[in-house]
N, C-alpha and C positions, 0 to 999 in steps of 0.2 A: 313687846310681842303682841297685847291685844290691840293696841291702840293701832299697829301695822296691819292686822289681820282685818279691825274693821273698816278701816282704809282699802284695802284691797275688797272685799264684800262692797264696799259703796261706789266704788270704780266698776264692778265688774256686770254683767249680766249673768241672770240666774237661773238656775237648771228647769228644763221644764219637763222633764224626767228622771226617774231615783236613778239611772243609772248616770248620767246626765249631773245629777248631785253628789254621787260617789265621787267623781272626780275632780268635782269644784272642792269639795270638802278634802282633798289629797293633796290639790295644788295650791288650797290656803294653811295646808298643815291642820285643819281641826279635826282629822280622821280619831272618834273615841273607839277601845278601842273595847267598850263592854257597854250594855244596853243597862239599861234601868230596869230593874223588873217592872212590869204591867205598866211598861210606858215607852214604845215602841219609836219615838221619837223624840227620845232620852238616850245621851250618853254619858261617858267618863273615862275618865283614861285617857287622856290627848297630850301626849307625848310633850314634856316644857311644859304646862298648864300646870302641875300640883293637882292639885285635890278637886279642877274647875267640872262642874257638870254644863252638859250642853242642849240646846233644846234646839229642834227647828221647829215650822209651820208649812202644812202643805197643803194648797188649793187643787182639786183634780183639775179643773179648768186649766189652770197658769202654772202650775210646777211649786215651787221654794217660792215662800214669803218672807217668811221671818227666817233668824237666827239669834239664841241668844245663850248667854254663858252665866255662870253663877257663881262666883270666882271667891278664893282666898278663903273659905270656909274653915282653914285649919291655923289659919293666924289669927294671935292676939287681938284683940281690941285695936291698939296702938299701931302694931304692924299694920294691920287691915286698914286703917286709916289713912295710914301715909301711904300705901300701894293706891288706894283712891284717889287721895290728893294727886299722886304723879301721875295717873291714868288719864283724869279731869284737867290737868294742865295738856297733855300731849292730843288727846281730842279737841280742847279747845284752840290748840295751837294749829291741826288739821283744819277743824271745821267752824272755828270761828267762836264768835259769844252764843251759849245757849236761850231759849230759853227755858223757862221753868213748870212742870204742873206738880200742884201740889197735890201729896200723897198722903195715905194715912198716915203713915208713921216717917216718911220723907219726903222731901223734896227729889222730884223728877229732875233731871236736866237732857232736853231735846233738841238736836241740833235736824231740822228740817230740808233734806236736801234735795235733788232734785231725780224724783222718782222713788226716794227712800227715808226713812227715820232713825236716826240712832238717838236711843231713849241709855239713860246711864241714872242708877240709883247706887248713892255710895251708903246707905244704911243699911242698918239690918246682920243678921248673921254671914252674910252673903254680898258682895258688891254685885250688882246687874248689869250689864249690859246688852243693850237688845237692837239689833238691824232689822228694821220692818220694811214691807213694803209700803208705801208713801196712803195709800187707798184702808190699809189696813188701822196705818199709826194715828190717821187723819178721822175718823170714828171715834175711838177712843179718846185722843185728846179733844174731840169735841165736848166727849162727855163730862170731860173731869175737868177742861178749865184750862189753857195756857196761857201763860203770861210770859214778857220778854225779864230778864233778869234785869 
């Protein structure tokens, strides 16, 4: 399911109005369906996800930037793990060999596309996965260092 849904985000063109994003986010299934307190572009709740919280990013100029999710928070260690390992095979079997920026505490995996970034962090309390826009994710991994795997 996430690995189709960021497939579909990286095909698609992006809202460049909230209303305009209400229904990109209905026709990709990630409609949450409760805010986060004091983080207004914060959710949870997205029907099929379990426990995933969800983030976007929004430029006034351009509409949706980002999207990213914060997945499997209520699985074990070992669960958690293996739900990563199969996420990391179906991304890279979409979008090819990543590569890598190194993180604090883990390794990034970046798959660089065209117009867009999907950044995937399988450590942590939290597996990551993040769709950027290409202008956003391209700053940042300036900063931090990429390398090919």
């Amino acid at each position: 399911m996430v690995a189709s849904t960021v497939r579909r985000l990286v095909e698609s063109p992006w809202a460049e109005d909230d209303r305009e994003r209400q229904r990109q986010f209905e026709a990709w299934g990630v409609v949450p369906h409760a805010e986060v307190p004091d983080h207004p572009r914060w959710g949870v709740g997205i029907p099929g996800w379990g426990d995933a919280l969800m983030c976007w990013s929004w430029d006034d100029r351009v509409g949706l930037v980002g999207v990213g999710w914060f997945l499997w928070g209520s699985l074990d260690a070992a669960a958690r793990e293996a739900a990563a390992t199969a996420l990391m095979g179906s991304l890279s079997a979409e979008f090819g060999r990543p590569s890598i920026r190194d993180g604090q505490r883990c390794e990034w995996r970046i798959w660089e596309l065209p117009g867009v970034t999907v950044e995937f962090c399988p450590c942590g309390e939290r597996v990551q996965v993040h769709v950027l826009a290409s202008s956003l994710a391209v700053d940042e991994s300036e900063a931090r260092g990429i390398h090919v795997a």
